[in-house]
C-alpha positions as CSV (number, residue, x, y, z in Angstrom):
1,X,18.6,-7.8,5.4
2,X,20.0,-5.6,2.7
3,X,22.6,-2.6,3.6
4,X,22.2,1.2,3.7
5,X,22.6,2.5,0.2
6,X,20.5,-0.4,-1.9
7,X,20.1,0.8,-5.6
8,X,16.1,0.0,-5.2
9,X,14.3,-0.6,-2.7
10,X,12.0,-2.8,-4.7
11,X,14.7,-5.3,-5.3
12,X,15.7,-4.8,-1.2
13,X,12.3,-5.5,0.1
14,X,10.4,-7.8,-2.4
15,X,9.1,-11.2,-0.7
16,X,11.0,-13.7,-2.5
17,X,8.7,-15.7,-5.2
18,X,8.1,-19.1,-4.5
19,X,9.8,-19.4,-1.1
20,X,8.4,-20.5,2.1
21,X,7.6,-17.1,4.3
22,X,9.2,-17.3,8.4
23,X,8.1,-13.7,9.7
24,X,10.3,-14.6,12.6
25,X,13.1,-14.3,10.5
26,X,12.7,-10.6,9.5
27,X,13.5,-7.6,12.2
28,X,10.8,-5.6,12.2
29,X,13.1,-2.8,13.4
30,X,15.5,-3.2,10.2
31,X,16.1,-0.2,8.2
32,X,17.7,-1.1,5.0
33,X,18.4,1.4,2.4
34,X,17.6,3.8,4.7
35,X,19.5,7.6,4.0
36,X,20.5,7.7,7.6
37,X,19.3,8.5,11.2
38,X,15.7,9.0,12.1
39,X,16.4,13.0,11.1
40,X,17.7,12.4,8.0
41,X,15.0,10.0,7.0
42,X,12.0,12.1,7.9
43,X,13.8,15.0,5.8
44,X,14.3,12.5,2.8
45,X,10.6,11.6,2.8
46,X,9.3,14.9,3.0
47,X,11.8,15.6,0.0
48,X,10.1,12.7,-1.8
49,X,6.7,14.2,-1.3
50,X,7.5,16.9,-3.8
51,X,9.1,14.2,-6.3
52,X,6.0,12.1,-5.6
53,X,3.4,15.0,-6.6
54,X,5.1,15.5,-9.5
55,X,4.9,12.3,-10.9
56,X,1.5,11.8,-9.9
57,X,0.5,14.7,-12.1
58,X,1.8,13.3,-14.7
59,X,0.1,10.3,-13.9
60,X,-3.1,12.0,-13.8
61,X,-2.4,14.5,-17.2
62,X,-1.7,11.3,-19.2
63,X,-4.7,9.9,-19.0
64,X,-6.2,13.0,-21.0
65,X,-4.5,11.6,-23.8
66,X,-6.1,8.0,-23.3
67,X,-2.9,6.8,-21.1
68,X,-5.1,3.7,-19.7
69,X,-2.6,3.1,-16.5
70,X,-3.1,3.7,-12.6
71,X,-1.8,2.4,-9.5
72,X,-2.8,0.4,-6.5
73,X,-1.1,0.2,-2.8
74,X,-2.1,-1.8,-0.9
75,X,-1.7,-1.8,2.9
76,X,-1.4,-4.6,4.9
77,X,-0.4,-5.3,8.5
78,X,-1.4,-6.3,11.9
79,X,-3.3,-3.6,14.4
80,X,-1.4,-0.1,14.9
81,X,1.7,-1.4,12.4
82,X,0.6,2.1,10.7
83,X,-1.6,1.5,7.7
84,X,-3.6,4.9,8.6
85,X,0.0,6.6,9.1
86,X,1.2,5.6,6.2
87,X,-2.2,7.1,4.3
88,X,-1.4,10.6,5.8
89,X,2.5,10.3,5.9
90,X,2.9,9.2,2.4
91,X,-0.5,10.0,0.7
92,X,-1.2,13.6,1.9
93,X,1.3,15.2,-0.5
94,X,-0.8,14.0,-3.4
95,X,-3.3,15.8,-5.1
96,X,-6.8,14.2,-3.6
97,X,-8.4,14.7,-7.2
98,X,-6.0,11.7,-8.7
99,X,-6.4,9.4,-5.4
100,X,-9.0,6.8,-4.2
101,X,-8.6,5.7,-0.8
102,X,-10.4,3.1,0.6
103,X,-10.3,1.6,4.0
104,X,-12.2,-1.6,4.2
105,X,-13.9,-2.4,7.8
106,X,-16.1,-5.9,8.4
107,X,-18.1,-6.3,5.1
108,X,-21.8,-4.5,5.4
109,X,-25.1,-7.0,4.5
110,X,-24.9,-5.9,1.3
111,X,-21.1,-7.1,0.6
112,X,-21.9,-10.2,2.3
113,X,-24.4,-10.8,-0.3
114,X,-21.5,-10.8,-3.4
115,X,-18.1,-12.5,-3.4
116,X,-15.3,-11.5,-1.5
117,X,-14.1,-9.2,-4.5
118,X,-16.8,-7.5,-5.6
119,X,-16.3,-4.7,-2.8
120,X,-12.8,-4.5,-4.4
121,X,-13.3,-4.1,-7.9
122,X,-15.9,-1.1,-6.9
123,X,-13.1,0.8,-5.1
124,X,-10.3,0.3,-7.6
125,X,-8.7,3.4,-9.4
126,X,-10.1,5.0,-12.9
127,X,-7.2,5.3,-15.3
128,X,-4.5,8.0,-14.5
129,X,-5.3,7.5,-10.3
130,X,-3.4,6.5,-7.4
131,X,-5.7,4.2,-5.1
132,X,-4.7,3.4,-1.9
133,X,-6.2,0.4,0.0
134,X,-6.1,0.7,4.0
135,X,-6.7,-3.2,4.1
136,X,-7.9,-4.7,1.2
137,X,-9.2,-8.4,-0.4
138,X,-6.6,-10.1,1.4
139,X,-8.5,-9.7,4.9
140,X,-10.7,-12.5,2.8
141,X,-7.5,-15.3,3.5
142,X,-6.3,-13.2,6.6
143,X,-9.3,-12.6,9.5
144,X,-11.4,-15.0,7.4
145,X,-8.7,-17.9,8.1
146,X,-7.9,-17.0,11.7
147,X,-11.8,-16.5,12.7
148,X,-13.1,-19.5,10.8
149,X,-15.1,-17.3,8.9
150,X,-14.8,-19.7,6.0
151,X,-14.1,-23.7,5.2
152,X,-10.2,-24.0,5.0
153,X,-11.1,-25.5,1.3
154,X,-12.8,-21.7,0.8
155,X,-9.9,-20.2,2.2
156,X,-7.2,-22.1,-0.3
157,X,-9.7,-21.3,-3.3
158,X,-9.2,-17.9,-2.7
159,X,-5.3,-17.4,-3.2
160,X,-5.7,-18.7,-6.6
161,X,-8.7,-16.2,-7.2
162,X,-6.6,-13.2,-5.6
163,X,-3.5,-14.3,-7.8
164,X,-6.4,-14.1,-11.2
165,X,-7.6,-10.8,-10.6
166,X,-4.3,-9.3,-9.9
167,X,-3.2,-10.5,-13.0
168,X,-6.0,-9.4,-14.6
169,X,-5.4,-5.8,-12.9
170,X,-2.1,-5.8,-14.4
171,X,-3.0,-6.7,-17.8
172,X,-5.4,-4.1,-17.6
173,X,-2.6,-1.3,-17.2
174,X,-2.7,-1.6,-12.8
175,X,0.6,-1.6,-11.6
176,X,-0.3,-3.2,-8.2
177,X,2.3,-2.5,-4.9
178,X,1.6,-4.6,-2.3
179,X,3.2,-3.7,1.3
180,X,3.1,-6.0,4.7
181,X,3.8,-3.2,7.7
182,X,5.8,-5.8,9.9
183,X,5.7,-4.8,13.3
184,X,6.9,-7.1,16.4
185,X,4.7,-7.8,19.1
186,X,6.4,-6.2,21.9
187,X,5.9,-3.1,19.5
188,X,2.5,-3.4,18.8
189,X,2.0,-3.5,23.1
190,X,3.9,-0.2,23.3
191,X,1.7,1.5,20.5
192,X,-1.8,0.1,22.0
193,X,-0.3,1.1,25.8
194,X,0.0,4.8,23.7
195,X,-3.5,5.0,22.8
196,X,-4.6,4.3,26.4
197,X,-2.2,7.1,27.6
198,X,-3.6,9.7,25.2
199,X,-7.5,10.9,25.4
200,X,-7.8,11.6,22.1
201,X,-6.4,8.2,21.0
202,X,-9.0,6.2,23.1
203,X,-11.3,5.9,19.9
204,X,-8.9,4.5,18.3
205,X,-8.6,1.4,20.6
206,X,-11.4,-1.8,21.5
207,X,-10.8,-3.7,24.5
208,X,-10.6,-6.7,22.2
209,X,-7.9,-5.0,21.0
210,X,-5.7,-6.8,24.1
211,X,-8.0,-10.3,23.1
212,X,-6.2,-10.3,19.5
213,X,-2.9,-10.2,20.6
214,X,-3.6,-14.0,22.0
215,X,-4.5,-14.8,18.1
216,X,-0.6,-13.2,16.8
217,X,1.0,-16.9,15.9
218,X,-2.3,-17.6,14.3
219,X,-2.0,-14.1,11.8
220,X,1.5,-14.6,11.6
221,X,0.9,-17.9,10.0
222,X,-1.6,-16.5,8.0
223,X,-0.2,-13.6,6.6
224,X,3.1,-15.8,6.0
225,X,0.4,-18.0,3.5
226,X,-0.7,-14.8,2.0
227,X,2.9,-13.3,1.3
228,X,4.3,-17.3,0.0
229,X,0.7,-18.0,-2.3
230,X,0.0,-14.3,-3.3
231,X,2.8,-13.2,-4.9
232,X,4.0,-12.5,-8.6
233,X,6.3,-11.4,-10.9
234,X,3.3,-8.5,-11.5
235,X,2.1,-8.4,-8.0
236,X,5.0,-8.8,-5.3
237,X,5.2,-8.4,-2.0
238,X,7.3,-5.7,-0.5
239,X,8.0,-6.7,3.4
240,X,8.2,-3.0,5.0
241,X,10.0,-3.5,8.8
242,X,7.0,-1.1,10.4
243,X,8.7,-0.5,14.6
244,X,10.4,2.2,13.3
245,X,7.3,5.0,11.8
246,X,9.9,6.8,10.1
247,X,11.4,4.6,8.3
248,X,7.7,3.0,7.1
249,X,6.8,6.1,5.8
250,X,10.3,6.8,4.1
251,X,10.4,3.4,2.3
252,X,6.3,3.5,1.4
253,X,7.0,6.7,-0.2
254,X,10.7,5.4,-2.0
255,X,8.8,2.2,-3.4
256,X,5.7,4.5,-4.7
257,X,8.3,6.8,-6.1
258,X,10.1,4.0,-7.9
259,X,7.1,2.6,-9.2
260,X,6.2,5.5,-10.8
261,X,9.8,6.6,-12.2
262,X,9.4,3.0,-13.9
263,X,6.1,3.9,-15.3
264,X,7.7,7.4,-16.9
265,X,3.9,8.7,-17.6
266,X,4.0,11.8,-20.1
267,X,2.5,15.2,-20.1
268,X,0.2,14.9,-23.5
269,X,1.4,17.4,-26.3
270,X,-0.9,19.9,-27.1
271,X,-3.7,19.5,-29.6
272,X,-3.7,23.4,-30.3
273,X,-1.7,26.1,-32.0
274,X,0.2,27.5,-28.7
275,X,1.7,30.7,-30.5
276,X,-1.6,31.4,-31.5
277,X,-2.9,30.7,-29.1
278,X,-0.6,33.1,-26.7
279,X,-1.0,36.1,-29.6
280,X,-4.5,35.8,-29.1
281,X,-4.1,36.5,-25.3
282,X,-1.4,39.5,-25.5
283,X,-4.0,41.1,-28.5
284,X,-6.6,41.2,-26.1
285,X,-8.1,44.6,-25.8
């Protein structure tokens, strides 16, 4: 894992193109690039909210002046590796106006009835928006592989469709972030242990809940296909280690910021007079 102090975190925690994915191999509990303790970090992120709703303004003001881009995270991990968190943590600093968040459950009749993306191209973000996906189109090679919701020939189709319409998001001015919340299965049995203990957690949890954890290899695996098939020089992966919340939210809200800072969106000039505009208002009578 990379050390305390990387430059950016996009180079620390992008999935490496091309390269057989072992899940195993990656400590769920790392913390690299990290500003320090678990203090320090929480204080850095909620430092970086500020810095994030500026630049999401600008975001959002360019596209007055026909600035066609936007941005897409998408959120991906196993049960309680904090995809929700991550929406408030991170997301709530934002201004709602310039965000789309979707979280995609079991597809309704109606979705069943289209391909696997056409519930995904309804939710993307309009130009100058921040959408957020709480799962997203890659359930579609994820629970649709490990349930046998599809033919394994369906299943391998579909990474080559998922790598066309990222591409095509990208040329279409989406800049498209792509985070895997790796949690370790002895901490996903402490968080779901959590929810039992707490009353007003118990709607968060399913008795099946405790049946899935008997299907981990077989998400591992599959998200390991996902992470080696699905990624690009557009559209990487970024492996987030997820045990430790405060660190998730910290480097979610570093690789958003960095994102944007490389997009450098402009306030538009103004397409008025502003002096006369201002004389106008102090002649008021």
């Amino acid at each position: 894992m990379p050390k305390k102090g990387v430059r950016s975190l996009r180079e620390a925690l992008r999935v490496p193109l091309g390269e057989p994915v072992d899940l195993a191999s990656y400590d769920a509990r790392a913390a690299p690039g990290a500003p320090g303790g678990k203090n320090t970090t929480v204080a850095d992120t909620a430092r970086m909210g500020g810095k994030l709703a500026r630049w999401q303004e600008r975001l959002w003001a360019a596209d007055t002046a026909g600035d066609r881009r936007r941005v897409l995270l998408v959120l991906q991990g196993m049960d309680t590796s904090g995809k929700g968190g991550t929406v408030k943590h991170v997301i709530g600093h934002l201004n709602p106006s310039g965000c789309r968040v979707r979280a995609f459950k079991a597809p309704t009749e109606e979705e069943r009835a289209h391909d696997f993306l056409w519930r995904v191209r309804r939710a993307l973000p309009e130009p100058g928006e921040i959408g957020i996906f709480d799962r997203s189109h890659y359930e579609d090679v994820l629970v649709a592989r490990v349930r046998h919701l599809a033919r394994p020939a369906e299943i391998g189709s579909r990474y080559g469709l998922i790598n066309d319409f990222e591409r095509e998001l990208a040329e279409d001015g989406t800049t498209v972030v792509k985070c895997f919340l790796h949690i370790s299965y002895e901490e996903q049995r402490r968080r779901l242990l959590r929810r039992l203990d707490r009353p007003d957690k118990h709607w968060k949890f399913q008795p099946g809940d405790i049946d899935d954890r008997a299907l981990w290899p077989a998400y591992q695996e599959a998200y390991e296909r996902a992470l080696e098939h699905c990624a690009s020089a557009r559209a990487p992966w970024y492996l987030v280690p997820a045990d430790r919340k405060s660190y998730r939210n910290w480097a979610v809200s570093r690789l958003l910021l960095e994102e944007l800072r490389a997009l450098d969106p402009h306030y538009p000039k103004a397409g008025f007079d502003v002096a006369e505009c201002r004389e106008r208002l102090l002649n008021e009578a």
